[in-house]
Residue, then its C-alpha position, 0 to 999 in steps of 0.5 A: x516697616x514703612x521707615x525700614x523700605x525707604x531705606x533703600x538707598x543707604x543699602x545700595x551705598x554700602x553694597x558699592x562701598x563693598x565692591x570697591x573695598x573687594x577690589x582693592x584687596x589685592x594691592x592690600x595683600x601685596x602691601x601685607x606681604x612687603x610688611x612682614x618682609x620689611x618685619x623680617x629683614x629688620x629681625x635680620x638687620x637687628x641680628x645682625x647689630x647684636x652680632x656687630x656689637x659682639x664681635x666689636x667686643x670680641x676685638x676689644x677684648x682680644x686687642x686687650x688681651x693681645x697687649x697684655x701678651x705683648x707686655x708680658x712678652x717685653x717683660x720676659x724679653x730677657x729671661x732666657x738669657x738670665x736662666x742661662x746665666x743663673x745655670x752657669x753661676x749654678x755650674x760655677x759655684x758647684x764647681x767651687x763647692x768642690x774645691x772649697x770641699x777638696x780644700x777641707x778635706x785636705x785641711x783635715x787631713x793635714x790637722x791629722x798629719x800635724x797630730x801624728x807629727x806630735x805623737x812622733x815629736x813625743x815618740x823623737x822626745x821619748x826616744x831622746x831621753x832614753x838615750x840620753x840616759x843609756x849614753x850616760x850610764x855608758x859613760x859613767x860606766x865606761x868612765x868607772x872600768x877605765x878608772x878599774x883598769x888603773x887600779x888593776x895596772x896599780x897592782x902590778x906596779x913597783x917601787x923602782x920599776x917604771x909606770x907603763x902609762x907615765x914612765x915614772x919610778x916613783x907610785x905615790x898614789x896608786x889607784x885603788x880598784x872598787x869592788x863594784x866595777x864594771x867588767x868589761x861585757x857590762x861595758x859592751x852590753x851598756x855601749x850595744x844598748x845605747x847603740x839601740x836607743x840611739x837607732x831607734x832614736x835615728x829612725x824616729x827623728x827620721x820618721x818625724x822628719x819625713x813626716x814634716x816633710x809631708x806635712x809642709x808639701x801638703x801646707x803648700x799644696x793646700x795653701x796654692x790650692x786656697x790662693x787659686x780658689x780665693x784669689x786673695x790674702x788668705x790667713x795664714x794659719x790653719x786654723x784661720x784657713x779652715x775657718x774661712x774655708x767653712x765661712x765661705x763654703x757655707x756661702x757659696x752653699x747659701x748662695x746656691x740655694x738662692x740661685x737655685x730657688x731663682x732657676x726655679x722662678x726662671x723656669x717658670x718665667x720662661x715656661x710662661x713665656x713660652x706659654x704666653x707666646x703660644x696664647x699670643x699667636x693664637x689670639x692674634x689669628x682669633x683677632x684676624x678671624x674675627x675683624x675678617x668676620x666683622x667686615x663680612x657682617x658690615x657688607x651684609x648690613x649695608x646691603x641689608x639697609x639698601x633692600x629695607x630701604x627700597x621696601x619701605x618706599x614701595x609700601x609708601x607708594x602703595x598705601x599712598x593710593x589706598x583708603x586704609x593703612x592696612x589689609x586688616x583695617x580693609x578687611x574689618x572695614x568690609x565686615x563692618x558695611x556687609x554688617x550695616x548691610x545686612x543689619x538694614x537687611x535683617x531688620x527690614x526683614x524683622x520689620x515685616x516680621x514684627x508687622x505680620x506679628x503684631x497684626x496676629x497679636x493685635x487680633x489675640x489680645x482684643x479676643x483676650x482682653x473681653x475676657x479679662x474684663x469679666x474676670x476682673x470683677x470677680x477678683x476684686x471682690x475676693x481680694x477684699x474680703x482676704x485684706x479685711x481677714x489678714x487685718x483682723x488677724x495682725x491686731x488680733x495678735x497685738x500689733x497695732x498696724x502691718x509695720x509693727x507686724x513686719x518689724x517683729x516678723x523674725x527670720x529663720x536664723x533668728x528663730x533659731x539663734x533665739x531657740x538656742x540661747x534659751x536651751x542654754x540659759x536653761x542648762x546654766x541654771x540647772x548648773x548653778x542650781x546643782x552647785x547651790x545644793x551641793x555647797x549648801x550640803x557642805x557648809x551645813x553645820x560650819x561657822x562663818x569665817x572672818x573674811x577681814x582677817x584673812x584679808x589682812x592676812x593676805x595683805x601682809x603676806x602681798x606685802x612681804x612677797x612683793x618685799x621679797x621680789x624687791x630683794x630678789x630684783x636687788x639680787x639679780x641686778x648686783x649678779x649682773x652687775x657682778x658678772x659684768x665684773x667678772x668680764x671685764x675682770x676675765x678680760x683684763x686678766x687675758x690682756x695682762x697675760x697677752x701683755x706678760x707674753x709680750x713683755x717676756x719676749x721684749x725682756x728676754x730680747x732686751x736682757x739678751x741685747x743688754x747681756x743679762x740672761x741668766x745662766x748665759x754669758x754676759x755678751x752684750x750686743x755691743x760687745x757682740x759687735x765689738x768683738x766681731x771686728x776684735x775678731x777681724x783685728x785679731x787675725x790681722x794682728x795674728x800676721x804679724x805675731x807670728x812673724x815676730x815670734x818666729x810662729x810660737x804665739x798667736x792671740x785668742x779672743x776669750x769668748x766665755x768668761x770663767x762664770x757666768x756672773x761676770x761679763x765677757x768678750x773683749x779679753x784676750x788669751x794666747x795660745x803657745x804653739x810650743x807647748x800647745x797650750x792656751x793661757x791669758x797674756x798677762x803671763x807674757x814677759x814685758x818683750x813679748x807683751x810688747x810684740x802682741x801690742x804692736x801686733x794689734x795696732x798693726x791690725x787695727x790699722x790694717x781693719x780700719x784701712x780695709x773699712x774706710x775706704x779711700x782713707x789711708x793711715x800713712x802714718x805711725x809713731x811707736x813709743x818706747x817698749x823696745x828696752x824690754x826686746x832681746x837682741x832676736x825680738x829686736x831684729x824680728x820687730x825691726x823687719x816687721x817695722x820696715x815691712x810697712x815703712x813703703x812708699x809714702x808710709x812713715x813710721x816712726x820709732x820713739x826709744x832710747x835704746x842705743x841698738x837702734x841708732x844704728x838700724x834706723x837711717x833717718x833720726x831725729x835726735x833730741x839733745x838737753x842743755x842748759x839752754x833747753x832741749x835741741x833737735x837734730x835731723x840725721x839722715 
């Protein structure tokens, strides 16, 4: 208590400390509040960043994606132009369609007039024969009555009297009239009969005529037609016009589903780019908008930098001049003394407290202890006599001292763990009593048995199980190892049917290439392009055939062999337009064959000058087959052969028909002597 009164100093001290601390409180407040301001505009500045930062993403991004606009606006620059273009080349190749298809109707319209001009050609033929046979038989017959006449004026005639035809006296030999001679009105009815066919035969050659007629009109007007749309040679048969007319009318039709297919992809070009145009302008405003925002945010930084700036040097200021970095510091400073105060407090105040306490205490305790001390007397004396019973009682019991007594000493859980294991000891052996009487009642009266041969018995049985196991175990691993077989079997079958399949469609394309297909024709791929530019020499050779026969022949690739056993594309057949049919050139006479020959060494020069481009065949010699020419073959040839003998083309004959010396202006001749053979330039 008397250490507790001379702290009165240290409790003066601390109530100063407090007053100053008190005082000070204010500036703390003031300091508080530019923190949370500074906490504030710092969350503000750190928004802000976040905002900064995601807008310079957003100008990234739309500067990515206004270039990537840009790129696909310069890739689309052109493609209005090209729409354009692909519809006017769709207007055009419509607009050739329909010619191409004018062209065809015409051309069959005009195979039905030359089949209607060969009917009446039959029905002109038909007629023709029919008068020729009635003008024969008027003739004949008109012939027979004028002979019936000089019989019938014979009869008048007398010897001496002059003949009324002749003026002679004399008959000798009189004409005889025939029983069968035609009377006159037979004569009339024969001669208005021939009349008759020679009408019909009048009208329908003029039906015919008039008919060919049409028929060339229409040729001329189909082949001006085909020159205006071609714009180049055009074959000169029909048949050659029809067929480059379909060529090229599937073409054009080809040509305009590809053209057709690119105005769709046009279409959609330029609706994209009309799109992107759109997305373009909008992202370039997106991207003013958001550099304008961008440079707002900026400002607002700045000047949100500048205020935290000027708050964090006035708190700086502040707590320059102040005992604590903070109000809480202050504040749990002040708690702290005013506790130390109150603490010194208290316990001076417990020091007097305990003092006047222990001073009642004290006065109690001696009262208590005089009484104590005679009680402690009688007390010891009870405790001996109960330690000499409690001793007496453990050795009675057989423990020889208290620690023996205190090991034994068993717990209540132990006691009954112990009581438990007893009753089941018991019920075990009334069990096992029960099983002793009931297998005694059994085996009363039985025999032993001997235990060493079932034991040798069960051996053997162990023995032929685990042998039987073992055949098991073989079993098994020969099925795995079958099945694993039967895998790699099943495996192997369906790669060998995968490779079958494979090798049928390399066979089939090989035996297609090669010619070989069975039942099929024996074309071979070579052939097949052999016989595409036979196709090409054959129509140029056809040119000049049927300006050497005067249009009767024209040559036919024979494209199926008469089986299917022999090999076919490269034979020749011509078809006669006379009779109309096709037959081989082997029926062609030696003049004819050589006017086909020549025909088609014309027309591989003609292919291969169209192929070889700058390269120019300039000149031909031509050896012999001339001699085997009539003089109308002759001159054809001859015409043909001046026909390409132009500019700086040579084409030179070499033959010993004496008809050709005098068509061919510039010779050479060759002359035999003794001395040797001679040439002779004549020209």
């Amino acid at each position: 208590f008397i250490a507790e009164q001379e702290k009165e100093p240290i409790r003066e001290k601390l109530a100063g400390n407090i007053s100053k601390l008190m005082d000070a409180l204010p500036q703390y407040e003031k300091v508080e509040k530019l923190k949370k301001e500074k906490e504030k505009q710092e969350k503000v500045l750190q928004a802000l960043d976040h905002s900064l930062d995601l807008l310079r993403k957003q100008k990234e991004t739309l500067s990515a994606k206004m270039n990537k606009l840009k790129k696909e606006q310069n890739e689309l620059y052109d493609v209005d132009t090209c729409l354009l273009e692909c519809k006017n080349t769709l207007t055009n190749l419509e607009l050739r369609k329909t010619h191409l298809n004018t062209i065809a109707d015409e051309i069959t319209s005009l195979k039905e007039m030359q089949e209607q001009y060969t009917k009446l050609q039959k029905a002109y033929l038909e007629a023709e024969q029919n008068y020729n046979a009635a003008n024969d038989e008027y003739t004949k017959k008109e012939a027979e009555f004028f002979r019936e006449q000089a019989g019938i004026l014979a009869e008048s005639l007398k010897e001496g009297d002059p003949c009324p035809v002749c003026g002679s006296i004399e008959h000798p030999h009189k004409a005889q009239s025939t029983a069968d001679a035609p009377s006159e009105a037979d004569i009339k009815k024969l001669k208005s009969n021939r009349d008759k066919k020679q009408e019909i035969m009048h009208q329908t050659s003029e039906i015919a005529g008039r008919k060919k007629t049409q028929i060339e009109t229409s040729q001329t007007h189909l082949f001006q037609s085909a020159l205006s749309v071609f714009a180049k040679d055009i074959p000169e048969s029909l048949l050659g016009l029809e067929s480059l007319v379909q060529n090229e009318l599937m073409k054009t039709i080809k040509i305009q589903q590809e053209q057709t297919e690119e105005r769709i992809v046009l279409e959609a070009k330029c609706a994209l780019k009309t799109a992107s145009l759109e997305e373009l302008n909008r992202t370039e405003e997106t991207f003013q908008k958001t550099e304008e925002l961008y440079a707002q945010q900026s400002e607002k930084k700045g000047n949100l930098v500048a205020l935290l700036t000027g708050i964090k040097s006035e708190i700086e200021t502040l707590q320059a001049v102040l005992e604590y970095p903070s109000m809480d510091k202050t504040q749990k400073t002040i708690v702290r003394i005013k506790g130390e105060l109150n603490a010194l407090k208290n316990a001076l105040q417990e020091a007097e407290n305990a003092y006047q306490k222990q001073k009642r205490f004290l006065d109690n305790n001696q009262t208590l202890l005089y009484d104590q001390k005679n009680r402690l007397a009688d007390v010891s004396i009870a405790l001996n006599k109960a330690w000499t019973e409690y001793t007496a009682k453990y050795q009675e019991c057989g423990f020889a001292d208290q620690s023996a007594y205190h090991k034994a000493l068993l717990s209540e859980e132990a006691l009954a763990e112990l009581k438990k294991n007893i009753t089941n000891y018991w019920d075990e052996y009334k069990c096992t009593k029960a099983d002793l009487t009931r297998l005694s009642r059994e085996t009363k009266d039985k025999q032993p048995m001997d235990t060493i041969k079932i034991k040798a018995e069960q051996n053997a049985l162990q023995l032929e199980k685990t042998n039987l196991d073992e055949k098991i175990q073989r079993v098994i691993a020969r099925l795995q190892n079958n099945e694993k077989i039967v895998m790699a079997i099943t495996k192997a079958q369906r790669e060998r049917q995968k490779l079958e399949k494979d090798y049928l469609v390399v066979s089939n394309l090989a035996k297609t290439a090669n010619g070989e297909l069975a039942g099929k024709q024996k074309l071979a791929f070579e052939q097949y392009v052999q016989a595409s530019y036979f196709n090409q020499i054959i129509a140029e050779a056809n040119k000049r055939l049927r300006a050497m026969s005067n249009g009767r022949y024209e040559l036919l690739r024979k494209e199926n062999a008469k089986d299917f056993r022999s090999h076919s594309g490269l034979e020749l057949d011509v078809l006669d337009n006379y009779t109309g049919k096709i037959r081989t050139v082997k029926s062609l006479s030696g003049g004819e064959s050589f006017k086909a020959s020549l025909s088609l060494a014309l027309g591989l020069s003609d292919v291969m000058q169209s192929y070889a481009g700058g390269v120019e065949i300039d000149t031909m010699f031509i050896d012999e087959g001339f001699g085997a020419l009539d003089s109308e073959s002759l001159e054809q040839a001859i015409i043909t052969l001046n026909s390409l003998a132009f500019g700086n083309r040579l084409v030179g004959i070499i033959s010993h028909v004496n008809e050709l010396k005098d068509r061919i202006d510039n010779k050479v001749v060759i002359k035999k002597s003794i001395d040797g053979s001679v040439i002779e330039f004549v020209g």
